[in-house]
ROSE-430491 format. One record per residue: residue in three letters; residue number from 1; x, z, y of N, C-alpha, C in turn. Coordinates in steps of 0.001 Angstrom, whole numbers. Each point is the difference from the previous one (the first is absolute). Example, Ala and Ser with C-alpha at 12.3 -4.5 7.8 and 13.67 -1.06 7.14 Angstrom:
// ROSE-430491
site res = ALA; n = 1; nxx = 13190; nzz = 7800; nyy = -5690; caxx = -890; cazz = 0; cayy = 1190; cxx = 900; czz = 0; cyy = 1200 .
site res = SER; n = 2; nxx = -350; nzz = -720; nyy = 1050; caxx = 820; cazz = 60; cayy = 1190; cxx = -770; czz = 730; cyy = 1090 .
// end
This chain:
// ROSE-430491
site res = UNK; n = 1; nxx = -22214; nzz = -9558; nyy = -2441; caxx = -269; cazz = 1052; cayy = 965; cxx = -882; czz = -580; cyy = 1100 .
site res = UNK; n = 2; nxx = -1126; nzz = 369; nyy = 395; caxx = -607; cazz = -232; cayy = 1322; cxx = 762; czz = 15; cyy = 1146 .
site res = UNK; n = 3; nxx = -770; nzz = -783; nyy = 872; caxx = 397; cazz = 241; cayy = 1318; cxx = -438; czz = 1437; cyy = 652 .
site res = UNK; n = 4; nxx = 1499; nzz = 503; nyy = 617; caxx = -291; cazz = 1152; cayy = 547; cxx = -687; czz = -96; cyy = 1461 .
site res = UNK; n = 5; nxx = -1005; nzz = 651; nyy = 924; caxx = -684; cazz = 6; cayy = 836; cxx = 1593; czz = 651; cyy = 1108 .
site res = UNK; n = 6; nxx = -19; nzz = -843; nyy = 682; caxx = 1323; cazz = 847; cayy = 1253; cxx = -1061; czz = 1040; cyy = 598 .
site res = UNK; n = 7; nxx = 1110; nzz = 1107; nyy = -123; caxx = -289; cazz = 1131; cayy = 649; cxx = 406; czz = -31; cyy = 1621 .
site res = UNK; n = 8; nxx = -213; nzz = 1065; nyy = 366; caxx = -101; cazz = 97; cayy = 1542; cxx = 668; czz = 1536; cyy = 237 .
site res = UNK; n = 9; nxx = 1141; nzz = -156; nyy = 1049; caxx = 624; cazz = 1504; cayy = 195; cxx = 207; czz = -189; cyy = 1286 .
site res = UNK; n = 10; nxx = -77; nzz = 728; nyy = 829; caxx = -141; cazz = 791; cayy = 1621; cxx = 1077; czz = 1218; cyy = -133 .
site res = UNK; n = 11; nxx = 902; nzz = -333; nyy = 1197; caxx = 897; cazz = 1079; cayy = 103; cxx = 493; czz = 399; cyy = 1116 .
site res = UNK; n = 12; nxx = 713; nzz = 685; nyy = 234; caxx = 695; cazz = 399; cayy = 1447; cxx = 1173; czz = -383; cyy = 520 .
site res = UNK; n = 13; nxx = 281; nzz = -793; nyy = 1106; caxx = 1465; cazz = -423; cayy = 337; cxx = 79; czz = 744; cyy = 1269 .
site res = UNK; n = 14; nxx = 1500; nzz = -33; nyy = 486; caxx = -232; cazz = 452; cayy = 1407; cxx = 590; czz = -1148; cyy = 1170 .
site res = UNK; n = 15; nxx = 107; nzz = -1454; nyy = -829; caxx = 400; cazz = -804; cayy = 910; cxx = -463; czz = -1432; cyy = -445 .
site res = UNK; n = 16; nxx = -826; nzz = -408; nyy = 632; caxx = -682; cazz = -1350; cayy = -536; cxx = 1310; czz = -1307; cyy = -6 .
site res = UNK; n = 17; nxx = 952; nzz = 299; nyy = 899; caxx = 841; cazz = -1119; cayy = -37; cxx = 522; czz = -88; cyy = -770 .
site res = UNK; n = 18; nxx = 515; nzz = 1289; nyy = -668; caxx = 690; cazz = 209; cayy = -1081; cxx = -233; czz = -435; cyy = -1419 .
site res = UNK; n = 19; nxx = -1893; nzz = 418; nyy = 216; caxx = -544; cazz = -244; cayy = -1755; cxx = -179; czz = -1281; cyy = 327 .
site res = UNK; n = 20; nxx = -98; nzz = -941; nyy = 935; caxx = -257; cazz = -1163; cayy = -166; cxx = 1655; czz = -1045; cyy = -468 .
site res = UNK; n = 21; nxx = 1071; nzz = 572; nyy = 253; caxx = 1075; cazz = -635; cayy = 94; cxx = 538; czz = 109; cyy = -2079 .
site res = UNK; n = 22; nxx = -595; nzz = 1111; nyy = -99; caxx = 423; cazz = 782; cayy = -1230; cxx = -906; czz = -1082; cyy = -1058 .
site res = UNK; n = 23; nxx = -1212; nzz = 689; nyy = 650; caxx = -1276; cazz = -647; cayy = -1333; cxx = 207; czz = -1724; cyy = 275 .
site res = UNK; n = 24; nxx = -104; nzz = -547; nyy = 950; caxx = -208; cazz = -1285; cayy = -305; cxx = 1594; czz = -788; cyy = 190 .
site res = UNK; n = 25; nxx = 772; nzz = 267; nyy = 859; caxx = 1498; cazz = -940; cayy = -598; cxx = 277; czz = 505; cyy = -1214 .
site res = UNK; n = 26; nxx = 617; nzz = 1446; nyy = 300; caxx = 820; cazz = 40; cayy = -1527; cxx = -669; czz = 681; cyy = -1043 .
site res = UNK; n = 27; nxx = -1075; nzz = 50; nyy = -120; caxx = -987; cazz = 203; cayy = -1585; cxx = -681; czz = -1206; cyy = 49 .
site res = UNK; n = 28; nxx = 97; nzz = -903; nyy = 1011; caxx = -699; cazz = -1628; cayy = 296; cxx = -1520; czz = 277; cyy = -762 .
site res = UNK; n = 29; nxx = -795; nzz = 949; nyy = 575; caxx = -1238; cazz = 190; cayy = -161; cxx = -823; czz = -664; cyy = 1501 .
site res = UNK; n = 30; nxx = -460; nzz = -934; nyy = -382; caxx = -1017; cazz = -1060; cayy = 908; cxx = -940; czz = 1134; cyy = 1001 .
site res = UNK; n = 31; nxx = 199; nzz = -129; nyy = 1331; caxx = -1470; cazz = 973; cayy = 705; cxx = -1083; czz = -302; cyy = 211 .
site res = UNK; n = 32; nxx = -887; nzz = 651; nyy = -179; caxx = -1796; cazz = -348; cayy = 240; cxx = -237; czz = 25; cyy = 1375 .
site res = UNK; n = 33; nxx = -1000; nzz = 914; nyy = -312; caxx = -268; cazz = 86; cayy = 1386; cxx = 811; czz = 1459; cyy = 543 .
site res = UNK; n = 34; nxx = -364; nzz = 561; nyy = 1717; caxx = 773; cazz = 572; cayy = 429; cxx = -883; czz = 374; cyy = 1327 .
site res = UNK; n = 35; nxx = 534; nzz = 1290; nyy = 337; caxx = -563; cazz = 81; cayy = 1392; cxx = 1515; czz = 934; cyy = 910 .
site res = UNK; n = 36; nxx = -729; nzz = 819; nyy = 1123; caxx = 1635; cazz = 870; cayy = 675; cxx = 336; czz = 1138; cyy = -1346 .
site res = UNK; n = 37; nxx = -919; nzz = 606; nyy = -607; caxx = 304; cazz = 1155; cayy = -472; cxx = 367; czz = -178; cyy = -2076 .
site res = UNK; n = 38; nxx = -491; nzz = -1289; nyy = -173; caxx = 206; cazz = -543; cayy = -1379; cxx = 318; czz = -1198; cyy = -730 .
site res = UNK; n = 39; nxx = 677; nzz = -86; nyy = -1012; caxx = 559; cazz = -1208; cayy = -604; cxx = -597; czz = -242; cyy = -1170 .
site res = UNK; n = 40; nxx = -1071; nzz = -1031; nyy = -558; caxx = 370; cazz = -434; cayy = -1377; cxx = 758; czz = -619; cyy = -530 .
site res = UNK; n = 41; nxx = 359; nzz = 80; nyy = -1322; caxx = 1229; cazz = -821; cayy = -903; cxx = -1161; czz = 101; cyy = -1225 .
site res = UNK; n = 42; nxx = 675; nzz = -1412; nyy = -408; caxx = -264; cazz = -624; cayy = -1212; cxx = 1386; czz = 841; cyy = -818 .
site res = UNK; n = 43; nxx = -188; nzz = 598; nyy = -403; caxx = 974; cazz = 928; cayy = -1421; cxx = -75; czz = -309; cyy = -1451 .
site res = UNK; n = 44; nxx = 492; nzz = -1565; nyy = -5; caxx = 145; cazz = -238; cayy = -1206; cxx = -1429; czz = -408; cyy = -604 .
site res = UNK; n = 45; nxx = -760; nzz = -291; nyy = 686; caxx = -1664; cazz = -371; cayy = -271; cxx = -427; czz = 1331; cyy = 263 .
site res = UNK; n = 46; nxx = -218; nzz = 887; nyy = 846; caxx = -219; cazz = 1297; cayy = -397; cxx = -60; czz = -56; cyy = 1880 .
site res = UNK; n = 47; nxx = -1357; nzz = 758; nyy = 533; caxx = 348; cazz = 635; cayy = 1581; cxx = 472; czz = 1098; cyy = 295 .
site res = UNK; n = 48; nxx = 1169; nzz = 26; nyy = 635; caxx = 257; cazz = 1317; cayy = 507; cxx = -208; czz = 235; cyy = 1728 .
site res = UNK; n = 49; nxx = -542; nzz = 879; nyy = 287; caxx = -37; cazz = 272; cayy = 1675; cxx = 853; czz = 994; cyy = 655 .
site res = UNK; n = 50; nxx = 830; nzz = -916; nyy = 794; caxx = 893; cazz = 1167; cayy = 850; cxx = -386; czz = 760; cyy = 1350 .
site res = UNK; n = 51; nxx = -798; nzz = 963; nyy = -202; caxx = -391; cazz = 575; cayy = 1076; cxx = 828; czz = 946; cyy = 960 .
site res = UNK; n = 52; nxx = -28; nzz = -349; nyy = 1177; caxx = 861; cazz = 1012; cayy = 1110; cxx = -115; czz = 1393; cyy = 364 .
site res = UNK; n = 53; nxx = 956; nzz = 1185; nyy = -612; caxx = 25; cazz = 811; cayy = 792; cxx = 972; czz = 689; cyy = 159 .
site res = UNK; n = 54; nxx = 228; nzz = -183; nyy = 925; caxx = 1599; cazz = 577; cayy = 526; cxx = 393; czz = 745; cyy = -196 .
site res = UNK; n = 55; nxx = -787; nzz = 1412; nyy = -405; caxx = 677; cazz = 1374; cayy = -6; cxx = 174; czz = 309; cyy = -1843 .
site res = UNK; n = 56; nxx = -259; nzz = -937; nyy = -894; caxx = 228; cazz = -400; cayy = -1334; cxx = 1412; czz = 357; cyy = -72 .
site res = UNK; n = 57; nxx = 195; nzz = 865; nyy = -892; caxx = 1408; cazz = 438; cayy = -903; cxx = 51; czz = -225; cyy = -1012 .
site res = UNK; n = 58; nxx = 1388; nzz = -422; nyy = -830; caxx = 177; cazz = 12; cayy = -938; cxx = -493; czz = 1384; cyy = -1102 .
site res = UNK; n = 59; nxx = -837; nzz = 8; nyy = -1140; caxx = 416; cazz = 1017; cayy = -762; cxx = 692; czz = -329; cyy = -913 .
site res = UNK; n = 60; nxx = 1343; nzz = 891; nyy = 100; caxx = 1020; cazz = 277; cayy = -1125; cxx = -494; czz = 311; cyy = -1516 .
site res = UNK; n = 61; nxx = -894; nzz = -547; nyy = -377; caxx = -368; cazz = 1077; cayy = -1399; cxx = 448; czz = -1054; cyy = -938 .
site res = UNK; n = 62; nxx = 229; nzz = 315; nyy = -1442; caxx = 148; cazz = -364; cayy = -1140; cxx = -383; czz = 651; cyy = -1077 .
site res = UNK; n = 63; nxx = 332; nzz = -808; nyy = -1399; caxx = -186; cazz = 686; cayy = -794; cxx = 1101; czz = -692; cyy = -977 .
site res = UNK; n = 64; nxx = 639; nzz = 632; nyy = -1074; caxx = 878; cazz = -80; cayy = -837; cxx = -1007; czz = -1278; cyy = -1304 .
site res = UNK; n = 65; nxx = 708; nzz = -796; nyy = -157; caxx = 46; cazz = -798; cayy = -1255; cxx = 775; czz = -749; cyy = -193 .
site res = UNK; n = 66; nxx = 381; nzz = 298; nyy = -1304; caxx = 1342; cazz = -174; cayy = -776; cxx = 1205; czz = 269; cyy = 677 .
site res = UNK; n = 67; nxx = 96; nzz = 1053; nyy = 348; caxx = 998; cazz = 1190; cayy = 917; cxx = 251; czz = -631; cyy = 1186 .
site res = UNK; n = 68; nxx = -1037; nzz = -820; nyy = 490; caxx = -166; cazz = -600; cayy = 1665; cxx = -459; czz = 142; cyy = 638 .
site res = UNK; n = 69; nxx = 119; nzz = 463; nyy = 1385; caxx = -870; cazz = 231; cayy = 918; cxx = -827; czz = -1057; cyy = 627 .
site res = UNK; n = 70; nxx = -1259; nzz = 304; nyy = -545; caxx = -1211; cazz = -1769; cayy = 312; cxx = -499; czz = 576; cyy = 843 .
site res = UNK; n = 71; nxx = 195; nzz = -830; nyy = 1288; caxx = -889; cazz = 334; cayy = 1261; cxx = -1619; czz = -224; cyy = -231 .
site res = UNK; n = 72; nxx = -325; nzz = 1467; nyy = 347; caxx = -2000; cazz = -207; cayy = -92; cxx = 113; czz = 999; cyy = 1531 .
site res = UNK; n = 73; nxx = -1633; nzz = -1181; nyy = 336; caxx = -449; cazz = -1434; cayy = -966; cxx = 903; czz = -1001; cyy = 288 .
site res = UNK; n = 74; nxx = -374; nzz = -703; nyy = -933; caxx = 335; cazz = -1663; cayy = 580; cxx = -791; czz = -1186; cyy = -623 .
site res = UNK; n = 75; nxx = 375; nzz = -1026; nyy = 378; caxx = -893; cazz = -1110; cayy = -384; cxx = 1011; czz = -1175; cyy = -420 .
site res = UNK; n = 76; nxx = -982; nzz = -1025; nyy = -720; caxx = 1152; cazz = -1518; cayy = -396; cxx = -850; czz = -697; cyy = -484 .
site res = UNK; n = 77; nxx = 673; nzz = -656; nyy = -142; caxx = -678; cazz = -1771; cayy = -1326; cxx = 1091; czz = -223; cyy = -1420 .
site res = UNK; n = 78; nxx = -676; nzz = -195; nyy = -1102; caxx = 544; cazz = -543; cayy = -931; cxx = 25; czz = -1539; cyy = -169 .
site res = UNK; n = 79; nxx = 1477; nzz = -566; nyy = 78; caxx = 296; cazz = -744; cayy = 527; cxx = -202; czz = -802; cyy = -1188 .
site res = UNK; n = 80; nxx = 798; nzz = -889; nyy = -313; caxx = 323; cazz = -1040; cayy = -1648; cxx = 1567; czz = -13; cyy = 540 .
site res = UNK; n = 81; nxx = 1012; nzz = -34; nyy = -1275; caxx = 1735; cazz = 678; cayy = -305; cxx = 250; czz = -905; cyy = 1133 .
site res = UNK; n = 82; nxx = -169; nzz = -1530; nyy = 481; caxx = 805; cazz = -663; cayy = 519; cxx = -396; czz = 373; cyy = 1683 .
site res = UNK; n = 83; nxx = -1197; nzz = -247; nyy = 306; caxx = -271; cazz = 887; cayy = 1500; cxx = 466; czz = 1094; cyy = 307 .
site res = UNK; n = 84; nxx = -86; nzz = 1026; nyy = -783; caxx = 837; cazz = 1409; cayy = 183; cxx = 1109; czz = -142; cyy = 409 .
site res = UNK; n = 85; nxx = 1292; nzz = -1176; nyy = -640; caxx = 1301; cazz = 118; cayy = 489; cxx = 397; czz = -1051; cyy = 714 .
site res = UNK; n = 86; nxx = -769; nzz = -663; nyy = 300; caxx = -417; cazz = -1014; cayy = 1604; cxx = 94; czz = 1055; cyy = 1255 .
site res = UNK; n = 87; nxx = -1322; nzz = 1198; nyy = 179; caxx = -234; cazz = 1037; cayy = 953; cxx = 770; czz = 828; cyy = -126 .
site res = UNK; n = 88; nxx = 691; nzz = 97; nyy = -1115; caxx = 1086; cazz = 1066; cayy = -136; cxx = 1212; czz = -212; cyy = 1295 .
site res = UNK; n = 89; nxx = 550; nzz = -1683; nyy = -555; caxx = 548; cazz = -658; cayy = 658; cxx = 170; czz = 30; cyy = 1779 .
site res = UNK; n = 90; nxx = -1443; nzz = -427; nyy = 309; caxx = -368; cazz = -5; cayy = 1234; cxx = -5; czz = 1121; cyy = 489 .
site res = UNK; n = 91; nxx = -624; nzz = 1401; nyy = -299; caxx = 458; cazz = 1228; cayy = 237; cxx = 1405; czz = 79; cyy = 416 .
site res = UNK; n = 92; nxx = 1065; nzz = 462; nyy = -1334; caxx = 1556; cazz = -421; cayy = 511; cxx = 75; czz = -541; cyy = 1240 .
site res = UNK; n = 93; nxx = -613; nzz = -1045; nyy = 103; caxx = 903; cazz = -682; cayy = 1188; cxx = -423; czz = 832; cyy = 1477 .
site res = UNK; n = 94; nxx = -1212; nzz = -159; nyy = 15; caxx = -651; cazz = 699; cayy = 1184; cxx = 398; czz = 1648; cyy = 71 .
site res = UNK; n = 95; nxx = 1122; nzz = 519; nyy = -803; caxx = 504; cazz = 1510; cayy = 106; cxx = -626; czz = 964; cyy = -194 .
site res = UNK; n = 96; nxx = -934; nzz = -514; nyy = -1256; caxx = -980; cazz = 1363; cayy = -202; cxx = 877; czz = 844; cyy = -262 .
site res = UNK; n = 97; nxx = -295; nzz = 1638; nyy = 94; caxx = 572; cazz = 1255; cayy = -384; cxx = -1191; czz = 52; cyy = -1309 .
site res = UNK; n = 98; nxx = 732; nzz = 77; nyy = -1242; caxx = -644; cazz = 129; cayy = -1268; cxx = -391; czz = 2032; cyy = 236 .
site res = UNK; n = 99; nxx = -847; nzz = 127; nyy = -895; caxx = -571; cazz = 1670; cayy = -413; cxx = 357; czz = -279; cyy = -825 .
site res = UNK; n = 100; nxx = -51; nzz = -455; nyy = -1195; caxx = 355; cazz = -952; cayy = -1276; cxx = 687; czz = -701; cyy = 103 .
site res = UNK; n = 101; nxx = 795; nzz = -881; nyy = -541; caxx = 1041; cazz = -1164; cayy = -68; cxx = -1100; czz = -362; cyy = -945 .
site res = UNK; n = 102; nxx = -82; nzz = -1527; nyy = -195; caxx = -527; cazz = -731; cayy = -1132; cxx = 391; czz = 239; cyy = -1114 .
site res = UNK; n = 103; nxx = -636; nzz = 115; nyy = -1215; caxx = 757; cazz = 622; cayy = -694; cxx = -1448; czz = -788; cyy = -1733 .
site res = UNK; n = 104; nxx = 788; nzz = 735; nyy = -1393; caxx = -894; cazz = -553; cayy = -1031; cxx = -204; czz = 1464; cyy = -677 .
site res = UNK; n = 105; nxx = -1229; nzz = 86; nyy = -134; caxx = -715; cazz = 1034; cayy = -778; cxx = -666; czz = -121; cyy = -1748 .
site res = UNK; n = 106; nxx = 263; nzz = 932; nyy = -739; caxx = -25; cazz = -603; cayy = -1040; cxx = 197; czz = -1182; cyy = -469 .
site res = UNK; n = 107; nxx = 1385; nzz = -226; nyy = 518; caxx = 922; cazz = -1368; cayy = -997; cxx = -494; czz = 84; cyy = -1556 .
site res = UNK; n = 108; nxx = -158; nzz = -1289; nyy = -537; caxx = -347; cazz = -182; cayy = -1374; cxx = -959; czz = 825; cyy = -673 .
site res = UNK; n = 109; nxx = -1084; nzz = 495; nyy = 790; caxx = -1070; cazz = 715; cayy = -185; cxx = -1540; czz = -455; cyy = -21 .
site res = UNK; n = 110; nxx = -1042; nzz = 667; nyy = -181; caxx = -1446; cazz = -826; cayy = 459; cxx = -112; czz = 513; cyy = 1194 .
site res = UNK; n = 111; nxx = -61; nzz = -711; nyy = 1016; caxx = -647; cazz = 480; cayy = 1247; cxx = 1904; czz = -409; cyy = 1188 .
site res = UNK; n = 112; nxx = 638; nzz = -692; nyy = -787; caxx = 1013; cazz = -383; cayy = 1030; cxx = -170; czz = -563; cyy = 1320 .
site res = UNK; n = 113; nxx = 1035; nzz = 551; nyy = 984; caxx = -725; cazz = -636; cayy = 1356; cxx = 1184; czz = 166; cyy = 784 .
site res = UNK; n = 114; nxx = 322; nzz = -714; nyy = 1057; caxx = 218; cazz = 15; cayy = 989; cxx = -346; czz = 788; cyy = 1419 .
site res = UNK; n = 115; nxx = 472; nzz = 1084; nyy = 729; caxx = -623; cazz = 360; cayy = 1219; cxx = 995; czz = 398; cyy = 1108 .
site res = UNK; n = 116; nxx = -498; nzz = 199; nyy = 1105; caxx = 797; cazz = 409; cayy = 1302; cxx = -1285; czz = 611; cyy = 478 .
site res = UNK; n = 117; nxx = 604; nzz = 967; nyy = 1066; caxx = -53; cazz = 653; cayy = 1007; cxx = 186; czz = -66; cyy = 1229 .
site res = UNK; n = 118; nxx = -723; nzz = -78; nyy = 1056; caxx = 573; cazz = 400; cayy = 1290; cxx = -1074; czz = -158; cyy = 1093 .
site res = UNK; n = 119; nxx = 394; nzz = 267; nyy = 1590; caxx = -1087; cazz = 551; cayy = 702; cxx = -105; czz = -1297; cyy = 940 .
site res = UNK; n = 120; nxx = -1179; nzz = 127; nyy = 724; caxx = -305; cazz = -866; cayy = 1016; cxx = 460; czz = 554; cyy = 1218 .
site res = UNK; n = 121; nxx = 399; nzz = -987; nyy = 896; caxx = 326; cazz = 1330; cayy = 1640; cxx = -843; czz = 1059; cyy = 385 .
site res = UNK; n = 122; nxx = -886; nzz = 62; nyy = -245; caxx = -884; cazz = 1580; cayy = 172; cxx = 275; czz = 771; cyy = -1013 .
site res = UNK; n = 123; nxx = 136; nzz = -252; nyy = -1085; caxx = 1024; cazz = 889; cayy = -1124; cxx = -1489; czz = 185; cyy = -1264 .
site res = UNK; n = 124; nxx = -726; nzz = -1134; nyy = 232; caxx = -1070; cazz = -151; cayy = -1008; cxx = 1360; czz = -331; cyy = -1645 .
site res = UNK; n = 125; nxx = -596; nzz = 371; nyy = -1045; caxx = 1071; cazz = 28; cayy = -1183; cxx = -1222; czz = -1268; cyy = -756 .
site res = UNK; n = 126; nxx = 1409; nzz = -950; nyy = -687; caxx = -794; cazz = -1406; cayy = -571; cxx = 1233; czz = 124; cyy = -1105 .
site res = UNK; n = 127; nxx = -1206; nzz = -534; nyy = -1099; caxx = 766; cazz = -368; cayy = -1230; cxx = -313; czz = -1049; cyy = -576 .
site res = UNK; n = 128; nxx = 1115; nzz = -1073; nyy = -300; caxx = -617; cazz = -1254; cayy = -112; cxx = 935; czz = 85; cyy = -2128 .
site res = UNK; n = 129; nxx = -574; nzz = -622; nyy = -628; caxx = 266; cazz = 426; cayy = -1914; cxx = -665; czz = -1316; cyy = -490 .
site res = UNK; n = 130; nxx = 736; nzz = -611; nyy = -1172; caxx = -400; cazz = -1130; cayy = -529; cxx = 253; czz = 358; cyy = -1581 .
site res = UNK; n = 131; nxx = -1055; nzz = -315; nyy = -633; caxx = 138; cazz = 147; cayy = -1597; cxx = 814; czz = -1134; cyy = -722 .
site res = UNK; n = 132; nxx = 1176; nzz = 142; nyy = -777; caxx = 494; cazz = -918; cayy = -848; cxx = -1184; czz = -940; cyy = -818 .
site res = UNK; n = 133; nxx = -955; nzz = 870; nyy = -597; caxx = -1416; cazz = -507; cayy = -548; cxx = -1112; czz = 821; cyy = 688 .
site res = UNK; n = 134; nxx = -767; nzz = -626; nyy = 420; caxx = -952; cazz = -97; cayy = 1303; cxx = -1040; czz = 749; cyy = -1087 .
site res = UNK; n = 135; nxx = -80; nzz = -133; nyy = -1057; caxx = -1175; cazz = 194; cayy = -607; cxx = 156; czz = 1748; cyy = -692 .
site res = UNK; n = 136; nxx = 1540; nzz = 545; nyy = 217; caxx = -114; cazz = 881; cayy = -366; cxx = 298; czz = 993; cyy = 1788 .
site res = UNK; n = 137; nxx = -1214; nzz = -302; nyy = 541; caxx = 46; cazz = 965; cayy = 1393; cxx = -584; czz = 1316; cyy = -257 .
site res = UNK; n = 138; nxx = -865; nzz = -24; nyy = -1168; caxx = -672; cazz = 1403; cayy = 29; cxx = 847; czz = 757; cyy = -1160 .
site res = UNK; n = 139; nxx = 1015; nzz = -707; nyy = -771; caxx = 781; cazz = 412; cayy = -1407; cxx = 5; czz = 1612; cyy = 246 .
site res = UNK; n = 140; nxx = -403; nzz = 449; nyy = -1324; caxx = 99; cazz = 1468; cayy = -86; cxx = 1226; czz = 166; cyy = -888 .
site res = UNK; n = 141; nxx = 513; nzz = -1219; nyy = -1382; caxx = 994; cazz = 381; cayy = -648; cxx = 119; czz = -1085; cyy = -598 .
// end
């Protein structure tokens, strides 16, 4: 597989202390650069920018898969099995409130994986999922 090019995502927080305490202790995503109104994070090789604006609400929306309510949008990284339940770990401790509980999707299937759910303090929705076999990420069957 090639190297994938890190993407770049910009989003809305409504408290910089917050996304900074969140994104870089307990998702231990490294910060770039920064000014009063924004944060970069290194996301897993990947930039994400936390931009400030206060009057930012959560939207409640979802959508049903596999009779679950999956918060959209949301965003994540595909991890490798043993990192996933490292951050899983570290999550736990730091008292995440799961949307998801960690959980295994198609057990003994093509396309098996690992994933969780849950929000950042501005109520941004992140899903972090690790493939049993990495190579079947796009598995149709």
């Amino acid at each position: 597989m090639a190297e994938l090019p890190p993407f770049h995502l910009a989003f809305p927080v409504n408290d910089l202390a917050e996304a900074r305490h969140f994104y870089g202790e307990i998702l231990n995503c490294p910060e770039g650069r920064s000014d009063r109104n924004w944060i970069d994070f290194d996301f897993f090789g990947h930039q994400i920018v936390t931009h400030l604006d206060e009057a930012e609400q959560p939207r409640p929306a979802s959508g049903t898969v596999d009779g679950r309510d999956v918060p959209v949008p949301h965003f994540g990284v595909v991890l490798d099995w043993e990192a996933f339940h490292t951050l899983c770990e570290r999550l736990e401790a730091a008292g995440i409130e799961w949307k998801i509980a960690p959980n295994i999707r198609f057990a003994d299937e093509p396309g098996e994986q690992a994933t969780m759910f849950f929000t950042d303090p501005s109520g941004n929705a992140l899903e972090f999922k690790a493939f049993r076999n990495r190579s079947q990420l796009f598995a149709c069957d």
